[in-house]
N, C-alpha and C positions, 0 to 999 in steps of 0.2 A: 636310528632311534633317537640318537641324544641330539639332529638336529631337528627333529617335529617336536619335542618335548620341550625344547632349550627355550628358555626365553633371548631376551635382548645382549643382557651381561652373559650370559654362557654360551651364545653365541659368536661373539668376539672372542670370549677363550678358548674357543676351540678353531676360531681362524684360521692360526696357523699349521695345526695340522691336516685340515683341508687342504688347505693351500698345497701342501706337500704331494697331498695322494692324487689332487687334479692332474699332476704331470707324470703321475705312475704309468709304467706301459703293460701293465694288467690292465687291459679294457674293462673286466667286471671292477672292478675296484675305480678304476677314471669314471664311471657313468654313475657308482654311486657314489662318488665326492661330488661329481658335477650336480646329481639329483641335489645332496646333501646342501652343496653350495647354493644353490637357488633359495633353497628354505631360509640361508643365513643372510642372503642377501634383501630379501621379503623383511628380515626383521631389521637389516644394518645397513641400509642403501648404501651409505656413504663408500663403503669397502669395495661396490662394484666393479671400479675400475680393474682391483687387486688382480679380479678372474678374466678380468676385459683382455690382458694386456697378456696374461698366458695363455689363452686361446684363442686369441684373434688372430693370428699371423696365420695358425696351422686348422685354422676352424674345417673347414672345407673338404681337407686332407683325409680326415680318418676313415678308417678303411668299416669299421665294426657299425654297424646299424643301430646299434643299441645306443653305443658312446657318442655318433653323430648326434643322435636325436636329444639326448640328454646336455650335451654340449650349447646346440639349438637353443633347446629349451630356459638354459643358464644366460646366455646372450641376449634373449629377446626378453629375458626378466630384468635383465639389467640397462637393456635399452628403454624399458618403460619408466625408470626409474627417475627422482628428478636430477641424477646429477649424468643423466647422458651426455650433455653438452661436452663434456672434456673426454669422450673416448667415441662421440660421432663421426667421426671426420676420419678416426681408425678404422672403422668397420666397416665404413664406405667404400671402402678401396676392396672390400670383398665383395660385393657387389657382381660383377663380370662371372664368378668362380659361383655364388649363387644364382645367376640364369642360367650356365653353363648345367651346373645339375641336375635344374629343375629340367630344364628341355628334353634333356635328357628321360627322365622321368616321365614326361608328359609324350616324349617320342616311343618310347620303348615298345618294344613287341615281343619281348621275352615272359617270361612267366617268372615271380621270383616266391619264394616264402612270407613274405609282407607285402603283396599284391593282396587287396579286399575286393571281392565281385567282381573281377575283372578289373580293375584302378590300380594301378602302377603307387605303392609304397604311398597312403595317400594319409598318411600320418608326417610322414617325410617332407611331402607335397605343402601342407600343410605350416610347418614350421617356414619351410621356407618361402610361402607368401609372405605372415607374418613377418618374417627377416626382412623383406622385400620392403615390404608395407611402413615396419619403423626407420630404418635408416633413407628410406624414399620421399617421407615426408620433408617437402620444405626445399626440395634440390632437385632441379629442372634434369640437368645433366643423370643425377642417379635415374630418376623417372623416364627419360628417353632410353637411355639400357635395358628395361622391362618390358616396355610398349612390346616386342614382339614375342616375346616367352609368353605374356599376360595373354595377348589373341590366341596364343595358340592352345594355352592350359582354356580359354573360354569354348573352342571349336572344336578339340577333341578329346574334351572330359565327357564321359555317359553321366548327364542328368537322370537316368530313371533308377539308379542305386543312391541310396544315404552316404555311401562313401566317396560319390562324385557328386553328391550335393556341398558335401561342406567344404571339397576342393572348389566346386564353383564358388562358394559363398566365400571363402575368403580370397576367393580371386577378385568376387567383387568389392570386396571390404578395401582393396588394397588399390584397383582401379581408383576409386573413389577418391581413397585418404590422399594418393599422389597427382601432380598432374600433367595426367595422362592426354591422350588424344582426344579427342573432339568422337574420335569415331568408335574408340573405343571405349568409352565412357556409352554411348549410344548401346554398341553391343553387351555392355555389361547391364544394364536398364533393362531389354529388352530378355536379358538372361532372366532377373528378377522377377517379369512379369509371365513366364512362361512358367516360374515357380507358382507364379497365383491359381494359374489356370488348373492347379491340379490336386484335385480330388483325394488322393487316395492317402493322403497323409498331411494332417496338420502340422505338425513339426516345420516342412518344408514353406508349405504357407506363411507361419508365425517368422520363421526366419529371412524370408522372399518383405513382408512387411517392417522387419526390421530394419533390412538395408536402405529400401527404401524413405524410411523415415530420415536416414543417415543423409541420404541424396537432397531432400526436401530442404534440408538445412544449408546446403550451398547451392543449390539451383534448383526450384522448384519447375520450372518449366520442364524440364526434363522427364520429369512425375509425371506429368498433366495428360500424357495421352493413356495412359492406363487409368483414369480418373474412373470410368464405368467399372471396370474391374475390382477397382480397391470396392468402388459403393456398392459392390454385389457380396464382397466380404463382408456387408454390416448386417447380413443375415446367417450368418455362420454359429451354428450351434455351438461352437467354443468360445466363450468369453475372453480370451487372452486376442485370439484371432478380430474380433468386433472393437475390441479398445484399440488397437492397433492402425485397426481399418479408421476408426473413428477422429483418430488422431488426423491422420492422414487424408480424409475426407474434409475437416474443415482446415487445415492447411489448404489443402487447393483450392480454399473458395475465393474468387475474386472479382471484379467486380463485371464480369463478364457471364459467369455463373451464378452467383449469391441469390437471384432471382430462385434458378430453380432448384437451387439443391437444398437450400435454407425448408422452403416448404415440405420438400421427402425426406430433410430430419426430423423436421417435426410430428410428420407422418409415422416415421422410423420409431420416433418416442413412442408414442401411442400403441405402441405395437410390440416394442421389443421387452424382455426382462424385467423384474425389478433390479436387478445387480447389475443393470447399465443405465437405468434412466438416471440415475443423478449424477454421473460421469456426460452425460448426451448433451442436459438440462444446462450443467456449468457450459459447455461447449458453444450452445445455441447461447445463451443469453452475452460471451462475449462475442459470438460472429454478429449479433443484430443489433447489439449497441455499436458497435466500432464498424461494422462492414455494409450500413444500409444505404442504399444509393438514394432513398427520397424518406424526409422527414415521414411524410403517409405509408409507407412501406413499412416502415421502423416501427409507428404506432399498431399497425395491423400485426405485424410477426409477433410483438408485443404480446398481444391480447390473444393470440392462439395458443404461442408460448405458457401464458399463466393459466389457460386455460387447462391445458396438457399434463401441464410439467405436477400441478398440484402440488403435493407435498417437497417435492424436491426443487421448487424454486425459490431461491433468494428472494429475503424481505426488499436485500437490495436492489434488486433488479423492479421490484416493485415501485421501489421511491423511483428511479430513474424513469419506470412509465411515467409517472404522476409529474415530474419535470419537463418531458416530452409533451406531453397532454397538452401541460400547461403554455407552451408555444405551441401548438398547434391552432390549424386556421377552424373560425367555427364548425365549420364544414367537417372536420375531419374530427373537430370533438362532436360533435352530433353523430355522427359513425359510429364513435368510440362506446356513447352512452348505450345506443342500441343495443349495440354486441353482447355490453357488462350489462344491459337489462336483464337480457336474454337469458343467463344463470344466474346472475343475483334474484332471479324474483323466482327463483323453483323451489319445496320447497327443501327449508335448510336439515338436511340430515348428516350422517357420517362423513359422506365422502364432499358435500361443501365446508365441512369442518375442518376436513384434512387442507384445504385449499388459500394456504394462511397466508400469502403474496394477491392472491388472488385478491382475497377479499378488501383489502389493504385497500388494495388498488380500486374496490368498487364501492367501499365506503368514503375514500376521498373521493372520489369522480359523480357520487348521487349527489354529495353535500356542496360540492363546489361548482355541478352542472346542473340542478334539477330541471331548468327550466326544457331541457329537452327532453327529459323523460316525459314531461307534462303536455311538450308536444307533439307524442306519440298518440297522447288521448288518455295516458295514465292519472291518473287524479295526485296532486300532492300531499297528501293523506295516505294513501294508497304508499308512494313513497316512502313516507315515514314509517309506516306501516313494516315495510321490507325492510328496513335499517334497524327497525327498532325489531324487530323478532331475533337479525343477527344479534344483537346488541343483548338481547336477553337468552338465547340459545349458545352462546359462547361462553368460552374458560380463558379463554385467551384476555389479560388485562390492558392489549396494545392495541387489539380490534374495542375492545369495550370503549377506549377512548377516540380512536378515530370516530367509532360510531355515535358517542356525547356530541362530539363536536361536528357530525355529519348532520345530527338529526336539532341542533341549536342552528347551521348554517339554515333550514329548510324552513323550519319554523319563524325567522328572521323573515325570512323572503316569501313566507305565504303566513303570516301570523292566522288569518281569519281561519284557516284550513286545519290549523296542525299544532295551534300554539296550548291549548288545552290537553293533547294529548303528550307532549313534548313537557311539559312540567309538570306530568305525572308521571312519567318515566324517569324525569330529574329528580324527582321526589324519592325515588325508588333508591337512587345513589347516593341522596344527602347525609346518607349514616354509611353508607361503604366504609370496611376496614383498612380499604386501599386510599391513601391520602389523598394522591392524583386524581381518582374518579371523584372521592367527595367531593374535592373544591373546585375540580369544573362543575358538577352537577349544581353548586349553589353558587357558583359566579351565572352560571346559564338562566339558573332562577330568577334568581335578581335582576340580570339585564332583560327579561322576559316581562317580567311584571313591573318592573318598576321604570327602565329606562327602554323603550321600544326603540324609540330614534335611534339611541346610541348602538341597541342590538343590531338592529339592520346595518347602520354605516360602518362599524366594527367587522359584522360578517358578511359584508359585498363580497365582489370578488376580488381574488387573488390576483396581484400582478403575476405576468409569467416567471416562473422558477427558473432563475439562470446560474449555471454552475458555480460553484466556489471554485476562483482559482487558485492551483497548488500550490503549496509550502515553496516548492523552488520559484516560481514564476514571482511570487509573493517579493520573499529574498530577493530575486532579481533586481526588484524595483526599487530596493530600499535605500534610500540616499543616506550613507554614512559618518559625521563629522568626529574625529578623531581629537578632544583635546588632550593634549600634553601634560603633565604633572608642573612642568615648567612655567608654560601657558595657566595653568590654575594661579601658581602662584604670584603672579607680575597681576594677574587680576587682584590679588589680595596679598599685601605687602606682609602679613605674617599670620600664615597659617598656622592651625595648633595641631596637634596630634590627636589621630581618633582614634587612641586606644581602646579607649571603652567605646566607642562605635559599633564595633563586632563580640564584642567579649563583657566579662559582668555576669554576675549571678542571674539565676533565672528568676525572676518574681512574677508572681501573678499578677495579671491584669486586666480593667475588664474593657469591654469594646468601648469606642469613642461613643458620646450619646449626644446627636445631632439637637438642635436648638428646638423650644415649641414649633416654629414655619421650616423647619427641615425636611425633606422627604427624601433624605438622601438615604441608600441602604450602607451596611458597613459591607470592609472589607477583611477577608480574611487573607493576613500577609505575613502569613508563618514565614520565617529565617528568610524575612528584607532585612534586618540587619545582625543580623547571627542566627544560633543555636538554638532559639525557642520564639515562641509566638511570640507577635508584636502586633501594634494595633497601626490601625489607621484608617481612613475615614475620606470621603468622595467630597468636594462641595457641593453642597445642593442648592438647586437651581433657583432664582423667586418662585413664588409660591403660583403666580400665573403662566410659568412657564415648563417648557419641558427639558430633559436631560442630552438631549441630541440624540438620542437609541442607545445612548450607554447600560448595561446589563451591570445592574451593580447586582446579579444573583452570588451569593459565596459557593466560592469553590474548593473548598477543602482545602488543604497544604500546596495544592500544587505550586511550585513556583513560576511555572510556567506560564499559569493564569494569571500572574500579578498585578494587572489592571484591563481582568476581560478575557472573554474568547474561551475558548474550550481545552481540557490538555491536551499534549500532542497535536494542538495543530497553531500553522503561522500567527502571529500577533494578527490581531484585524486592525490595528493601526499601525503604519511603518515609524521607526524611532527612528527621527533624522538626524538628533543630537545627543551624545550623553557625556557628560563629562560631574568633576567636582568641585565646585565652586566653594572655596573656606574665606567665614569673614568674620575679622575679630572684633567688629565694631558694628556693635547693631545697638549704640546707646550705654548710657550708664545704668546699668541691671541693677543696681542697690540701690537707684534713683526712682522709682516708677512715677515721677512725677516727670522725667527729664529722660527724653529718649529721640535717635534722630533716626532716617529711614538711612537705608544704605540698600546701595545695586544690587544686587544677587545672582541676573543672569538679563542678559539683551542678545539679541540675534536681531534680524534685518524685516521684523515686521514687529518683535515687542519689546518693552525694557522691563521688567520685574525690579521691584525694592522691596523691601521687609523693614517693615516698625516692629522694634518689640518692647515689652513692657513687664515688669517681672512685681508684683506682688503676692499673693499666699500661691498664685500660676502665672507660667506664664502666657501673658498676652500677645498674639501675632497680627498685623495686617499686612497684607500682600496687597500692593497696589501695581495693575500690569496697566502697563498705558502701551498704545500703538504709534509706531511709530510708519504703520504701513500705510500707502494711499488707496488700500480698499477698506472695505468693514470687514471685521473678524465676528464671525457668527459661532455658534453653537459654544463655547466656552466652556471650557470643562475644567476644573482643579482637582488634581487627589493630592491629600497629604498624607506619608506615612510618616511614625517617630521609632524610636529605639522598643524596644519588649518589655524596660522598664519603666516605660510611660503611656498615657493615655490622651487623646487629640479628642475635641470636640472642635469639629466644623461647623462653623454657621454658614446660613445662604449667601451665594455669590451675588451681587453687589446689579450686576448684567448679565444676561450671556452672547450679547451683542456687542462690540467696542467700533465705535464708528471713528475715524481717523483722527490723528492726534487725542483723541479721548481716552477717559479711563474707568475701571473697574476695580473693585475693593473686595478684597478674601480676607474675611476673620476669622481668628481662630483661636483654642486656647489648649495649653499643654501641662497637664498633670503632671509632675514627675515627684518620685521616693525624696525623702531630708537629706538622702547625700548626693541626690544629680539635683540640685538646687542652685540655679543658676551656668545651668547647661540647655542649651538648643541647639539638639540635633534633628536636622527636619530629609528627610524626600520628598521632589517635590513633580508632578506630573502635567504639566501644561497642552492642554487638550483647546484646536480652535479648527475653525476651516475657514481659510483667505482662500487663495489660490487652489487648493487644495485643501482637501483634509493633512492635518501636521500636529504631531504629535514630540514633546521635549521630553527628558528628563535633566532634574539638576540635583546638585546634592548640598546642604546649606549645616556648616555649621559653628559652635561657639561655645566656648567655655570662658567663663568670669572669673576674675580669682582674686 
């Protein structure tokens, strides 16, 4: 009692008097301290050895059935354990004395009082595969001493009782885990699949399935000839039995099979349960992305898939058709549209409703492909038509956009046909409570009626959709230069201390406000340099030119975003360098008449300087000259300042820098009466030479 009840601490206090009763020679009292001890061992690993080391030597020995078993049962809890390492190599060496028994046991032709249906003590049996099983793993030598006990408990155990099922199954458990022969690993398979074959008891099924899966994970070949048998368990009225099977059916698909077995699961979907199809549906949509042998296969299983799967297929398996699509050869997009004609154009009631990948997938594929619906003989009208009924028949606010922007693609590309009904359907959303649908629906307007050209060359086609590569591949690439605090300083013969860099009361502030010819957006750069928001501000580009595809959208707090990209995922530009550059001489500050530029940061294609100029703010220019023999194109500056100041960026100067030439950053820095005559700056230098390259530096100065 007081060891099921005892927790962790009252188990250690009552150690020692276990420990005591384990070597009593009252068998009922030895099998309950042993029972006892297991429970104390479950809660106190570490003690295992204590019991390891009084019953190892005489484990074998005991004469009492009761106390062997309970004994067993205490050893192989403590071999599970994680501190088996320092009592394996002990219990090893019983090993010989546990085949000895078993053969015994598996020989016998006596009749005893713990014989079940005829099976020789198969509780007994039992333990001691297990035994077999933990000390055999990992040692050649233990596992060739079992090879012939294991044939023989596999050859003369009765399969058709529950009691010599579970003596097979953990004969096969232990086959498996050790390594055993070549031939008996064969027979032990083959034991498994003659579990499959039988009817009259799932139990024996579900458990024959198990092992199997076991097997799959060190050598699937082995599996593979029983491949018919498992996929005949995926019509088995127990759902435990079909998962199982299920699991184990697309393990074996390879690329020798994928062809046919791929199409009778999706038949299989169609057909089986609701309480398996979205177990089936994840299944299929990883074998057809990862395991298709031709791009056109891929798109085809594709389109069946979302046709099937309905409700239970991923949005995302939707984008990845719409990426496939997108490389594919016309031919096979022309395929593709038919197919999605086929159900997009029925009409739309409940069960197209439920069909939310589906659709996804058919409102990208009309707006981005019409031209081949059109050359089916369907009218572009007609099209719109079928887009714009989804579009008004739905609840869903992610088809209602795909569908804005399916039916503004169609309208581009056939104005005379579609562009009247298409900005009366815009019109319908220009008061949406949903802010997204409103301002496409009156950006669509606008480009409709007022800028056509631009609509059409806008909404051409799509380049092909080619994957983003991962966070790790990304990092791979990233060329990293390490400066030293040392290295800072020999740059700048007397650095000052940035105490107040990171620290400092919090004050409000409001965002930097870019010049009249600015089209720069702000940045939101909560804790760039401490505990509260801080501002700062993108250069913006001239007024005739563009930002290179920089996304100045704000991204909340993240710090992760702190110039771009999405959270949680890689930078979209690699930082080749980061270091801090401190300089105490960027002019006489109580002179704003009198100021000289001074270095800030050079590397092997630009040199950067800073003029600054301190009146009621202070004044910045950043002049980057090249120092590289190509051109530096797309040029991009962000400045950030401290949380108790405010940056106003004017436009960059170029965003071109052709060799030995230069470019000019202005700028100007609000700060409170007592950082008055401080510039503290971040600074982000954005170009493409050689490559897209991307710096950081860090700049700063106190007057005094």
């Amino acid at each position: 009692t007081v060891a099921n009840i005892s927790g962790e601490d009252m188990a250690r206090d009552v150690l020692h008097e276990v420990q005591q009763l384990v070597d009593s020679t009252n068998v009922y009292i030895k099998k309950k301290a042993c029972l006892a001890a297991l429970r104390i061992v479950k809660k106190a690993p570490e003690h295992c050895e204590t019991f390891t080391d009084r019953l190892g030597k005489d484990l074998l020995t005991e004469r009492n059935h009761g106390a062997l078993l309970a004994s067993l049962s205490l050893i192989n809890e403590c071999l599970r354990s994680e501190y088996a390492s320092s009592f394996l190599g002990a219990l090893r060496g019983q090993v010989p004395a546990a085949v000895r028994l078993l053969k015994q046991l598996v020989l016998s032709s006596k009749m005893s009082d713990n014989d079940v249906n005829g099976v020789s003590d198969p509780f007994l049996q039992v333990r001691l595969l297990q035994f077999l099983r933990l000390v055999g793993m990992g040692d050649r030598a233990s596992a060739e001493g079992m090879n012939d006990v294991l044939a023989q408990v596999i050859t003369n155990t009765d399969s058709s009782k529950n009691a010599g099922c579970s003596v097979l199954y953990e004969a096969v458990r232990t086959i498996i885990a050790i390594e055993s022969e070549d031939s008996l690993r064969a027979l032990a398979i083959t034991t498994m699949g003659r579990f499959l074959t039988s009817t009259r008891d799932n139990n024996v099924r579900f458990v024959a399935l198990g092992a199997l899966v076991h097997v799959m994970q060190r050598n699937p070949a082995e599996v593979q000839e029983h491949h018919s048998t498992i996929v005949d368990c995926l019509k088995d009225s127990d759902y435990s039995i079909r998962r199982l099977a299920l699991l184990l059916t697309v393990a074996l698909i390879d690329d020798a099979n994928v062809r046919i077995v791929v199409p009778d699961l999706i038949v299989y979907l169609g057909a089986c349960g609701e309480d398996a199809k979205e177990e089936v549906t994840k299944q299929l949509c990883t074998v057809i992305l990862s395991k298709a042998p031709t791009p056109e296969w891929r798109i085809e299983m594709c389109l069946r898939l979302l046709k099937v799967g309905r409700q239970h297929t991923p949005d995302d398996f939707a984008l990845e058709f719409i990426a496939h699509l997108s490389r594919a050869s016309p031919e096979v997009q022309e395929s593709a549209i038919k197919s999605l004609w086929e159900v997009v154009s029925l009409p739309f009631d409940a069960q197209q409703q439920v069909k939310h990948a589906f659709l996804i997938a058919g409102l990208w594929s009309l707006g981005e492909f019409p031209q081949f619906a059109v050359s089916m003989g369907v009218g572009p009208e007609v099209v719109l038509g079928v887009v714009a009924t989804i579009l008004t028949n739905t609840t869903d606010n992610l088809l209602k956009q795909y569908g804005l922007t399916a039916m503004m693609k169609i309208a581009s590309k056939y104005p005379n046909q579609t562009k009247a009904e298409s900005v009366a359907v815009f019109e319908n959303y220009a008061s949406s409570l949903d802010c997204e649908l409103q301002q496409r629906a009156l950006e669509y307007i606008t480009l409709l009626e007022e800028f056509p050209d631009l609509a059409a060359y806008s909404f051409d086609a799509m380049p092909p959709i080619e994957h983003v590569a991962s966070e790790a591949d990304t990092l791979a690439n990233v060329n990293v230069t390490v400066i030293s605090q040392r290295e800072a300083q020999q740059q700048q013969p007397k650095p000052q201390f940035l105490d107040d860099l990171f620290g400092g009361p919090t004050v409000p502030t409001g965002k930097a406000n870019p010049g009249p010819s600015s089209s720069s957006a702000h940045h939101d750069l909560d804790n760039l340099f401490g505990g509260g928001p801080s501002t700062s501000a993108p250069a913006a580009p001239p007024p005739h030119q563009s930002q290179g595809g920089v996304n100045h959208k704000p991204r909340g707090n993240d710090l992760d975003d702190l110039f771009g990209g999405g959270p949680k995922a890689a930078p979209s530009l690699p930082v080749a360098g980061f270091g801090s550059i401190q300089g105490d001489d960027f002019g006489d500050f109580n002179d704003s008449s009198s100021s000289s530029a001074v270095e800030v940061y050079r590397n092997d294609k630009v040199i950067v300087t800073l003029l600054a100029t301190r009146s009621s703010r202070t004044h910045g220019t950043l002049t980057i000259r090249s120092i590289s023999k190509t051109t530096l194109t797309n040029t991009t500056v962000f400045i950030a300042v401290p949380k108790t100041s405010s940056v106003d960026v004017k436009p960059l100067s170029s965003t071109t820098i052709a060799p030995s030439a230069s470019v000019t950053q202005s700028f100007d820095v609000t700060s409170p009466p007592e950082k008055v005559g401080s510039l503290m700056l971040r600074i982000k230098l954005e170009y493409v030479g050689s490559g897209q390259e991307s710096f950081i530096f860090q700049v700063a100065h106190e007057t005094k």
